[in-house]
C-alpha positions as CSV (number, residue, x, y, z in Angstrom):
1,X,-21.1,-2.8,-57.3
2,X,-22.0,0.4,-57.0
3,X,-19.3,2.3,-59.3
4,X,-20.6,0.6,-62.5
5,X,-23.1,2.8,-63.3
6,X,-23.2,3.4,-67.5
7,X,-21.8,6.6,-67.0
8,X,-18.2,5.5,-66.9
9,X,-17.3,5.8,-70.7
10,X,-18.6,9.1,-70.7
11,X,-15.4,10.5,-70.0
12,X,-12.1,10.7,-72.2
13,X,-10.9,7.5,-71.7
14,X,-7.0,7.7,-69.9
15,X,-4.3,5.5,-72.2
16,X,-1.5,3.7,-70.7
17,X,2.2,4.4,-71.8
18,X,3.4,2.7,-74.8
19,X,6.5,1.0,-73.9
20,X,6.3,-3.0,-74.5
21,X,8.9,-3.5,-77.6
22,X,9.4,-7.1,-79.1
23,X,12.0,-8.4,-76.5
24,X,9.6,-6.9,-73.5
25,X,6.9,-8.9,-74.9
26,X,8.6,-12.7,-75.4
27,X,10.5,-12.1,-72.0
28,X,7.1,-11.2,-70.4
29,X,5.5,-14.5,-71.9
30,X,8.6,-16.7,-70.8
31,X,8.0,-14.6,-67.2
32,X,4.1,-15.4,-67.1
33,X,4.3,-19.1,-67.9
34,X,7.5,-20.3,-66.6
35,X,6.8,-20.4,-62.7
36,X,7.4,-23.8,-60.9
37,X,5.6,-26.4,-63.1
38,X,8.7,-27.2,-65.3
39,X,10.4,-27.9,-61.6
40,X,7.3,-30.5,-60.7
41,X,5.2,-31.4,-63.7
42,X,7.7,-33.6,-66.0
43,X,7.3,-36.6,-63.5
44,X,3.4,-36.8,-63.5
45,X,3.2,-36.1,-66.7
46,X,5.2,-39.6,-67.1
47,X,3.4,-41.2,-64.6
48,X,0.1,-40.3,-66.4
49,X,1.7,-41.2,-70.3
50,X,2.1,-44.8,-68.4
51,X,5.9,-44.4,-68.0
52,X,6.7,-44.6,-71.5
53,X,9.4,-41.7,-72.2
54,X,7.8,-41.8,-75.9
55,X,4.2,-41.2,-75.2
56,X,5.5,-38.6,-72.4
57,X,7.6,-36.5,-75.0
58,X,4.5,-36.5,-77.8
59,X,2.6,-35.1,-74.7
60,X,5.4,-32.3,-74.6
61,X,5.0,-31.7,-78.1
62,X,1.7,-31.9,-78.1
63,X,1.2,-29.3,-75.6
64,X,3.6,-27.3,-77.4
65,X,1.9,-27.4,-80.4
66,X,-1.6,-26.5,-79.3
67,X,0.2,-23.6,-77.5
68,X,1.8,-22.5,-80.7
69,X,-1.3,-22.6,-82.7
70,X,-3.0,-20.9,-79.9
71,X,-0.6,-18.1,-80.3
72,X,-0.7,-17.9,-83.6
73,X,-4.5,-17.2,-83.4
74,X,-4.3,-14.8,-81.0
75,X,-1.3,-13.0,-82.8
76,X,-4.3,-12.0,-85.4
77,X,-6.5,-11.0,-82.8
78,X,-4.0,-8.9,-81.0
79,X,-3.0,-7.4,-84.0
80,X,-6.4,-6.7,-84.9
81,X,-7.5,-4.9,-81.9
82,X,-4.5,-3.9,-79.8
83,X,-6.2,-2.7,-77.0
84,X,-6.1,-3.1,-73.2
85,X,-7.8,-6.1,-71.4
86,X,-7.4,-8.3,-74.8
87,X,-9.1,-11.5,-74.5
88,X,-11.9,-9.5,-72.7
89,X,-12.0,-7.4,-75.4
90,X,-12.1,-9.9,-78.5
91,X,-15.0,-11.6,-76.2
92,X,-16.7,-8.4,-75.6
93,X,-16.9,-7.3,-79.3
94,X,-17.8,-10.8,-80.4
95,X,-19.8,-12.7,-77.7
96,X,-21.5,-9.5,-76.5
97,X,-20.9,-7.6,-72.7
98,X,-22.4,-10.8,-70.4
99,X,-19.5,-13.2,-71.5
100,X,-17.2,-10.6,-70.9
101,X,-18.3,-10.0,-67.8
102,X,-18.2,-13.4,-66.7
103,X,-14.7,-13.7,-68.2
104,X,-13.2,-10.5,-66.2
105,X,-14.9,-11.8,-63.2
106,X,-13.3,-15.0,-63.0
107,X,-10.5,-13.2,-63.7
108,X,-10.0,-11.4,-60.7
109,X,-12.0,-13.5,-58.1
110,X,-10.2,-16.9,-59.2
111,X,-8.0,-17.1,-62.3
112,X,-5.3,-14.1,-61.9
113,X,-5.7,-13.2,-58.1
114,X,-5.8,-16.9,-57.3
115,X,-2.5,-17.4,-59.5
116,X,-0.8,-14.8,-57.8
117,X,-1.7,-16.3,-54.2
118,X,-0.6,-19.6,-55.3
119,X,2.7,-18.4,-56.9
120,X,3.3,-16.5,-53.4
121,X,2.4,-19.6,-51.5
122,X,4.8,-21.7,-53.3
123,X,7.6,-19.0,-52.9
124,X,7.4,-19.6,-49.2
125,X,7.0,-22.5,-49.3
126,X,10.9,-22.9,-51.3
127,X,12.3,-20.3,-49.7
128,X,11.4,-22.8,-46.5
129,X,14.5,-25.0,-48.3
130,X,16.6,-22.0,-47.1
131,X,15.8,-20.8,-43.8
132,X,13.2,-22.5,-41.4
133,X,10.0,-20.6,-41.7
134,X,7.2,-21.2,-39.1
135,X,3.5,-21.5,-40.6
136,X,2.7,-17.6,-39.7
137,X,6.4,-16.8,-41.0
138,X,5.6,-18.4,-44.1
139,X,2.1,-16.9,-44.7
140,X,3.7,-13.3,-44.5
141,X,6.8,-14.0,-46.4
142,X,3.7,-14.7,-49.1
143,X,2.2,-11.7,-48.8
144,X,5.0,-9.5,-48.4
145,X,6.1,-11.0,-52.0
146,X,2.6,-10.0,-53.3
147,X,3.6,-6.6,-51.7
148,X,6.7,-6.0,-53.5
149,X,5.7,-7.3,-56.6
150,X,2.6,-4.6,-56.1
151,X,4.6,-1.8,-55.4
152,X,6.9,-2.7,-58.5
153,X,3.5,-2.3,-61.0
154,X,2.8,0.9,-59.1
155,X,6.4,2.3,-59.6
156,X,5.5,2.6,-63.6
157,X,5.3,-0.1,-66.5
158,X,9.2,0.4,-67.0
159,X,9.7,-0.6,-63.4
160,X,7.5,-3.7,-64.4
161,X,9.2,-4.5,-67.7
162,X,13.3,-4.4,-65.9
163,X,12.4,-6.3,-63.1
164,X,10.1,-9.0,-65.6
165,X,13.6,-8.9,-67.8
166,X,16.1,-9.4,-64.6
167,X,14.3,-12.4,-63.2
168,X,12.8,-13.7,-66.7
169,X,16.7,-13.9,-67.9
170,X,17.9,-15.3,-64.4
171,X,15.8,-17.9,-64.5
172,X,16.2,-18.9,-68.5
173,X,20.0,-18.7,-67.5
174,X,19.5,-21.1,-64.2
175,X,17.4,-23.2,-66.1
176,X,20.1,-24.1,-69.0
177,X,22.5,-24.1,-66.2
178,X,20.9,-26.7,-65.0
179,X,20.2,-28.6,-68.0
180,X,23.9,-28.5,-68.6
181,X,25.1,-30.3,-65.2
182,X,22.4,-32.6,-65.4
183,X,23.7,-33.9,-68.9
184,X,27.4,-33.2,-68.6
185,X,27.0,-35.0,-64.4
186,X,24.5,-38.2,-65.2
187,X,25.5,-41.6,-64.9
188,X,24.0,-44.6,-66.7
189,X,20.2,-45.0,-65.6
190,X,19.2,-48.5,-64.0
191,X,16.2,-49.2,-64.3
192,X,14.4,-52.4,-63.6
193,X,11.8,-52.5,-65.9
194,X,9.0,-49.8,-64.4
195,X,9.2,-47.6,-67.1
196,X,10.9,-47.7,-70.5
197,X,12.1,-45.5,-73.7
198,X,9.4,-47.3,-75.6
199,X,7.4,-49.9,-73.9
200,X,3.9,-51.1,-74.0
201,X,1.8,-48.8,-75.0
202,X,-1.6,-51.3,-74.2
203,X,-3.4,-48.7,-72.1
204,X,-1.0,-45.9,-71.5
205,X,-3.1,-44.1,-74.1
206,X,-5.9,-44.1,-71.0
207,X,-4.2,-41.5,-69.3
208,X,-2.7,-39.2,-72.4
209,X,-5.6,-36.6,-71.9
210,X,-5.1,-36.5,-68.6
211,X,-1.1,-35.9,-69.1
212,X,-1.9,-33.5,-71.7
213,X,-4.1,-31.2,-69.0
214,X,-1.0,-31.3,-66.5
215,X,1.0,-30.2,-69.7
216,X,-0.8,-27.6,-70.5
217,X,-0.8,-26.3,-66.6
218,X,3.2,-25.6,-67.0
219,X,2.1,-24.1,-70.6
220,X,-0.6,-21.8,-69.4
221,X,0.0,-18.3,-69.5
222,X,1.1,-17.0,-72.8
223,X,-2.9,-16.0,-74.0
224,X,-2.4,-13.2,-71.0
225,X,0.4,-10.9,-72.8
226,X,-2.6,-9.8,-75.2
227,X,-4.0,-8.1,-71.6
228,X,-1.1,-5.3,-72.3
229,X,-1.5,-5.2,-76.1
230,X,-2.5,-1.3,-76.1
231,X,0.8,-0.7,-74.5
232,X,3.1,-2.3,-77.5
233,X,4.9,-0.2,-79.8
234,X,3.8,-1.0,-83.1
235,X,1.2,-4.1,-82.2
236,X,0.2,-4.9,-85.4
237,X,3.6,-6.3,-86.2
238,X,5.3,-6.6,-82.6
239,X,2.4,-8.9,-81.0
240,X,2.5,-11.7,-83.6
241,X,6.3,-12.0,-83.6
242,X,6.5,-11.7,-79.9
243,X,4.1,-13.8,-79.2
244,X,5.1,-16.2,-81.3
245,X,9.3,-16.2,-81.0
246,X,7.5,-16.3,-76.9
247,X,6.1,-19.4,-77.5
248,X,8.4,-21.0,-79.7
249,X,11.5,-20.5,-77.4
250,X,8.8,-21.8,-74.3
251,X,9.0,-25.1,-75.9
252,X,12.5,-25.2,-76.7
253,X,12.9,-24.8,-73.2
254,X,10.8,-27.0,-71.7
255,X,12.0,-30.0,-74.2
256,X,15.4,-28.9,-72.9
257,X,14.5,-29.7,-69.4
258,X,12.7,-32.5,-69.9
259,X,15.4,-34.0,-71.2
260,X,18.0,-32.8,-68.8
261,X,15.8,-34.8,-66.4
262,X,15.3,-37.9,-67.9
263,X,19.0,-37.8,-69.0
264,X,19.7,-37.5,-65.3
265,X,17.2,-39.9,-63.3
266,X,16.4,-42.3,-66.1
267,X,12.1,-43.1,-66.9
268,X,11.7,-45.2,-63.8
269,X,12.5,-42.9,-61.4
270,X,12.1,-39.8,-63.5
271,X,8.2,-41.2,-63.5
272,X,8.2,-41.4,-60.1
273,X,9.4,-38.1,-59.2
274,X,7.4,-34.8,-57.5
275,X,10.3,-33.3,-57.0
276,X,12.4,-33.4,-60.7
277,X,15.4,-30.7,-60.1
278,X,16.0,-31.8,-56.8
279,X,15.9,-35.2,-57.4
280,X,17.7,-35.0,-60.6
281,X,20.8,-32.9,-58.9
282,X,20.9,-35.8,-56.4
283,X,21.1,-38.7,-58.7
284,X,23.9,-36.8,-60.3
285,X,25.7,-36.3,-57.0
286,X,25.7,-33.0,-56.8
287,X,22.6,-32.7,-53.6
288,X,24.1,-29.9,-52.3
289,X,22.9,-27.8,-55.5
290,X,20.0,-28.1,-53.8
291,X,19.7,-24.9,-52.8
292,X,20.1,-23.6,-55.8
293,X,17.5,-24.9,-57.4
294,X,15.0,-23.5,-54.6
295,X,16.5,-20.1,-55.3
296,X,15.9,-20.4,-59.5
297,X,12.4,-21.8,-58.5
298,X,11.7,-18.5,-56.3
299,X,13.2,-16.2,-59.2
300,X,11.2,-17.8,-61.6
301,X,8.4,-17.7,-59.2
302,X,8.5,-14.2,-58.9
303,X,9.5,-13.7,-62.8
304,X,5.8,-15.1,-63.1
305,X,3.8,-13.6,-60.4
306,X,5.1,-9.7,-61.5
307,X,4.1,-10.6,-65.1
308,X,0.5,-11.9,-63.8
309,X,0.0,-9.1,-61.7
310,X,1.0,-6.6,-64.2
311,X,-1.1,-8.6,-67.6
312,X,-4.4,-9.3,-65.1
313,X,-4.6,-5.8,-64.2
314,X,-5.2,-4.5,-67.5
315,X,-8.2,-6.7,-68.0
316,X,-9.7,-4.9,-64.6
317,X,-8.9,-1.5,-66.3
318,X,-10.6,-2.6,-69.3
319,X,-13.5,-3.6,-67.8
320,X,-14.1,-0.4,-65.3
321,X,-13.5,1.5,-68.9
322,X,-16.9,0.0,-70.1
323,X,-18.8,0.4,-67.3
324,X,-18.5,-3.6,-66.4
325,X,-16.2,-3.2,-63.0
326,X,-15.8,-0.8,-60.2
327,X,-15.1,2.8,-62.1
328,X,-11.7,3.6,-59.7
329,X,-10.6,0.8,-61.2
330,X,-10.3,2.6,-64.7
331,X,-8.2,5.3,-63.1
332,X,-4.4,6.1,-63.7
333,X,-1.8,7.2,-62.0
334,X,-1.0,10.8,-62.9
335,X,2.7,10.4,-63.0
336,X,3.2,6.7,-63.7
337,X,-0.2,6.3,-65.9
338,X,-0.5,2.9,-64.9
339,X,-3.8,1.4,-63.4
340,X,-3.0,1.7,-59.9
341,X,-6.2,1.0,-58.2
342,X,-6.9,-1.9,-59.7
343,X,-3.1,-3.3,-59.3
344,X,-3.8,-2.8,-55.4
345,X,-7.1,-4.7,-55.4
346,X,-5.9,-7.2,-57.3
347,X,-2.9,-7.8,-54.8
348,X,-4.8,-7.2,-52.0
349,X,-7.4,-10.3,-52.7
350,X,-4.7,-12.5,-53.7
351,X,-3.3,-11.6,-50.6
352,X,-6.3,-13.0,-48.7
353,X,-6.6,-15.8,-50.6
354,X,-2.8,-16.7,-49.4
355,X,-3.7,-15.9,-46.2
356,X,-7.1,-18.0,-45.8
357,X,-5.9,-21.2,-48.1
358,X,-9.3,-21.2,-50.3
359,X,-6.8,-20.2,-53.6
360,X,-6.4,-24.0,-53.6
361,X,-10.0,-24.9,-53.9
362,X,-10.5,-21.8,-56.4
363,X,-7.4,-23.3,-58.6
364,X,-9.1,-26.5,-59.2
365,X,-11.4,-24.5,-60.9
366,X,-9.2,-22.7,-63.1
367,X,-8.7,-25.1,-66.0
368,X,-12.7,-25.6,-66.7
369,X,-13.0,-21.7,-66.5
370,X,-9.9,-20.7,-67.7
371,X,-9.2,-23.1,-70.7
372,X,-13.0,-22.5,-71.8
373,X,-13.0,-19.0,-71.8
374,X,-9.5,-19.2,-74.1
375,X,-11.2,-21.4,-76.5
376,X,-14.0,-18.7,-76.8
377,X,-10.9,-15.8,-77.2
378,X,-9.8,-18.0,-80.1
379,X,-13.5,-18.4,-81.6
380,X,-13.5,-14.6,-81.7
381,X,-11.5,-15.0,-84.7
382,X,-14.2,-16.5,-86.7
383,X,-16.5,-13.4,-85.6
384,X,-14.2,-11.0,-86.9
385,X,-13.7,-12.8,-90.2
386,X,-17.2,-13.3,-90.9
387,X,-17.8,-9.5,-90.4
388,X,-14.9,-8.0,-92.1
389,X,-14.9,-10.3,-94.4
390,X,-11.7,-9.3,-97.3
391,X,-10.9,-6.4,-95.0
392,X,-6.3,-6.4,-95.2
393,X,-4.9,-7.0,-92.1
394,X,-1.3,-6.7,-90.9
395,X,-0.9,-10.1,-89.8
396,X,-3.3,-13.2,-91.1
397,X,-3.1,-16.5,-89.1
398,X,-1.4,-19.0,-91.2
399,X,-3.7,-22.3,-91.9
400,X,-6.8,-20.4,-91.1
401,X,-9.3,-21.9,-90.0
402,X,-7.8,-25.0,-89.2
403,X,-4.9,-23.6,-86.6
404,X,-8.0,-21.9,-84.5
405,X,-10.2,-24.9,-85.1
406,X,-7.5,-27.0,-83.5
407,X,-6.5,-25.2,-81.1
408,X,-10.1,-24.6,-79.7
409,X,-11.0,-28.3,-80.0
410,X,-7.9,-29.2,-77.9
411,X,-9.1,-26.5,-75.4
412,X,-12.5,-28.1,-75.3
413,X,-10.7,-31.7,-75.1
414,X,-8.5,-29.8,-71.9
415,X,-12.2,-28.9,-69.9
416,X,-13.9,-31.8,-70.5
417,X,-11.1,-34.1,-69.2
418,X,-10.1,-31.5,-66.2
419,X,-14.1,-32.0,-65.6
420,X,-14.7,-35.9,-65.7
421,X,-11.5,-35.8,-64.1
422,X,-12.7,-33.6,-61.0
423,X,-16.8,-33.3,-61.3
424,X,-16.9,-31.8,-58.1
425,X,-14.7,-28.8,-59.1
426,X,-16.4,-28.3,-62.1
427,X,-19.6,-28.1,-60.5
428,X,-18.2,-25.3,-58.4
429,X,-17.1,-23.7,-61.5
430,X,-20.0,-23.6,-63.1
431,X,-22.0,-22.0,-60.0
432,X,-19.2,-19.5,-60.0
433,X,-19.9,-18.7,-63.3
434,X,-23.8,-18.3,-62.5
435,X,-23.1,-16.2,-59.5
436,X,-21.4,-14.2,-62.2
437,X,-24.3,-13.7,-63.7
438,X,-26.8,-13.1,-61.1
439,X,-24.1,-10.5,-60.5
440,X,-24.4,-9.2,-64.1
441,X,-28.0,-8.8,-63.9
442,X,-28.1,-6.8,-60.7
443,X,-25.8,-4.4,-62.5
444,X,-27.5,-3.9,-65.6
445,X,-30.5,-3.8,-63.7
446,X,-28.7,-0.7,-61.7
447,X,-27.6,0.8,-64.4
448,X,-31.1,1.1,-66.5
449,X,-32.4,2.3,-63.4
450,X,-29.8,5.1,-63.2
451,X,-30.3,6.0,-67.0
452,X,-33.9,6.4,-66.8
453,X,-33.5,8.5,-63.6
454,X,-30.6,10.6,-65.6
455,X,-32.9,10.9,-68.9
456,X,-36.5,12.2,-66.6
C-alpha cells in the first residue's frame, strides 16, 4: 500500500460536518440493522430452539438483551471519544495500531463491503418477485443499487441522513403494517404436534447457541453507528441516548414481528418456514400482498445498505488519518466534506464482490471476525477505566463491569459456536486475519524505511 507512508497525520487533519442529531442516530441504527433477516430468520431460529415457541422467544430476548447491554457499553465509549471510525478507534487507543489494523481491514475486504454486496444481491434477488430478471439483469440491478446508494453518500451527509430517514420510516411503517394484518387476518393455527407453545424441552437446549448466533445475525449492526460519532451534535449526551432508544425500539420491533408471525402460521409451520412474511400473508389469505412484502424487504434493504455504506466509510477515513490505509482515503470533499474516496472504493469492491459471488464465502466469515472484534470494542472499556481511573465522564455504563462483562462473554459464546459450527470458515478467518498482518508488517516495515530516509 503505497499511500501509508507515516507522513499522513502530518497535516491538519479535515473534520466532517456535524449534523447527526438524536433522531438521525436511532433511525440510522434501525436503518443499519433491520435489512431482510427479520423477513427470514424467525423460522430457523425456531427450528434451531427445537420448535418450542418458549425457548424461541427467550432466544429473542436474549439476543435483545446482549444487544442492549452491548449498547450500553459502547454508549460510554462513544461518549468518551466521539471521534470518526469509533470501534477502530477505542481498539486503536487500547489494543495498540496492529489490532486496529486488522480490525479496519476486515472491515473493508469482508465485513462492510461484503455486507453491502450481499444486501445488493438480495435486493435483486426480491425485486425478481416483481419483474423477471435474467441472471446478468439481476447482477447489474445489484450493482446499480450499490451505485445509487454511492452517489447518495457523495451528495453530502444530509443527503445520507433524509434518504436513511425516508426508507428507515417506510419500512418501520410496512413492518407494523404488517404485523397488524397478520393479527387482525389469522385464523386458528392447527397444528399436529411438530412444534408446540411449550413442549419438551429434553434436548432443544442443544441447539439454543446455535439459535442465538442466527439471532444475533438479524441484530447485528447497531455497534457501527459509533463509526459517525465525530459527526453527532453534542455526543457526549446524543450517542448514549440514541444508541440506546436505537436499540430498545430494535427489539420492540422485532418481538412485534415475531409474534405477528407466529400469531399468523402457528409453531409448526412457523418452524418450518424460510420464507416468514410471505408465508404468513398466505396463511392469512391475503397471497396477493405478496408483493408487497418484496417491496418493504427492498426498502428496508436499501434503508440498511445506505446506512452501511455511509457508517463503514468512516472507519476507512479513520484509518488513512493515522497513516494505517491508503492516504486518498483520508481526503474530503471540498464542498460536501464527506470522505468521498473512500465511499467510492468501498462501493466499488462491494460491487465486485456482487459481481463474482465470493461475498458469500467472505460472509461466513463474518461472525468469527466480526463478533470478536466487537467483544474487543467493548473490552476497551476496561482500558479506559483502568487509566483514567475517577476521571467524570458524561455518561457512565450502568452495572459496570458486569453489563461489558456479559456482553463480551456472549460475544465470545457467539464465535466459538459460529466456529465449531462451521470450522472450515473459521479457518479461513483466521488466515484472513494473518494475511492482515503480514500486510501490517510490510507497511510498517515501509514506513520505517521512509522515516529514516526522511531523517538522513
Amino acid at each position: 500500500m503505497s499511500e501509508t507512508e507515516s507522513d499522513a497525520v502530518t497535516e491538519p487533519r479535515p473534520t466532517l460536518r456535524v449534523l447527526i442529531r438524536t433522531q438521525d442516530l436511532v433511525l440510522l441504527t434501525l436503518g443499519v440493522v433491520i435489512g431482510s433477516g427479520i423477513f427470514l430468520v424467525p423460522g430457523l431460529v425456531l427450528r434451531q430452539s427445537g420448535n418450542l415457541v418458549w425457548l424461541a422467544a427467550l432466544v429473542w430476548l436474549i439476543g435483545g438483551g446482549l444487544s442492549v447491554l452491548g449498547a450500553l457499553s459502547y454508549a460510554e465509549l462513544g461518549a468518551l471519544r466521539p471521534s470518526a471510525g469509533g470501534l477502530y478507534v477505542y481498539i486503536r487507543e487500547i489494543f495498540g495500531e496492529r489490532a486496529a489494523f486488522l480490525f479496519g481491514w476486515s472491515m473493508f475486504f469482508i465485513i462492510g463491503s461484503g455486507a453491502v454486496a450481499t444486501l445488493a444481491v438480495a435486493f435483486a434477488t426480491y425485486a425478481g418477485e416483481l419483474v423477471t430478471l435474467s441472471a446478468t439483469a439481476g447482477k447489474v440491478l445489484s450493482v446499480l443499487l450499490i451505485a445509487v446508494i454511492g452517489l447518495v453518500n457523495i451528495l453530502g451527509t444530509q443527503t445520507s441522513l433524509r434518504f436513511q430517514s425516508l426508507t428507515t420510516w417506510g419500512k418501520l411503517a410496512g413492518l407494523f403494517i404488517l404485523a397488524a394484518i397478520l393479527t387482525v387476518f389469522a385464523h386458528p393455527p392447527v397444528t399436529s404436534g411438530g412444534a408446540s407453545l411449550l413442549g419438551d424441552s429434553s434436548g432443544a437446549f442443544s441447539g439454543l447457541a446455535l439459535a442465538l448466533v442466527s439471532a444475533l445475525w438479524a441484530y447485528e449492526g447497531w455497534q457501527w453507528t459509533t463509526f459517525a460519532a465525530s459527526e453527532v451534535v453534542k455526543p457526549q449526551s446524543t450517542l448514549p441516548r440514541g444508541l440506546l432508544l436505537g436499540t430498545l425500539v430494535l427489539v420492540a420491533v422485532y418481538l412485534t414481528a415475531n409474534f405477528a408471525y407466529l400469531r399468523a402460521l402457528g409453531p409448526e409451520r412457523l418452524g418450518a418456514s424460510t420464507r416468514v412474511a410471505a408465508d404468513a400473508l398466505d396463511a392469512v389469505g391475503l397471497p396477493q400482498l405478496a408483493r408487497f412484502v418484496a417491496v418493504l424487504i427492498m426498502i428496508s434493504i436499501a434503508s440498511a445498505a445506505n446506512g452501511t455504506l455511509m457508517t463503514s466509510s468512516r472507519v476507512y477515513f479513520a484509518m488513512a488519518g493515522d497513516g494505517l490505509f491508503f492516504r486518498s482515503f483520508a481526503r474530503l470533499s471540498p464542498i460536501r466534506r464527506v470522505p468521498a474516496t473512500a465511499i467510492v472504493a468501498s462501493a466499488c469492491w462491494a460491487s465486485a464482490l456482487a459481481l463474482t459471488g465470493t461475498f458469500q464465502q467472505l460472509l461466513s466469515w463474518v461472525v468469527t471476525i466480526g463478533w470478536g472484534f466487537y467483544a474487543l470494542g467493548a473490552a476497551c472499556l476496561f482500558g479506559y477505566r483502568w487509566r483514567n481511573p475517577g476521571v467524570p465522564s458524561a455518561y457512565r455504563v450502568p452495572g459496570y463491569p458486569w453489563t461489558p462483562l456479559i456482553f463480551i462473554l456472549g460475544a465470545a459464546g457467539v464465535v466459538v459456536t459460529a466456529a465449531l459450527r462451521e470450522p472450515r470458515a473459521a479457518l479461513m478467518g483466521v488466515l484472513f486475519l494473518i494475511a492482515g498482518l503480514l500486510v501490517d508488517a510490510v507497511r510498517r516495515a515501509r514506513s520505517n524505511a521512509l522515516n529514516r530516509d526522511n531523517s538522513v
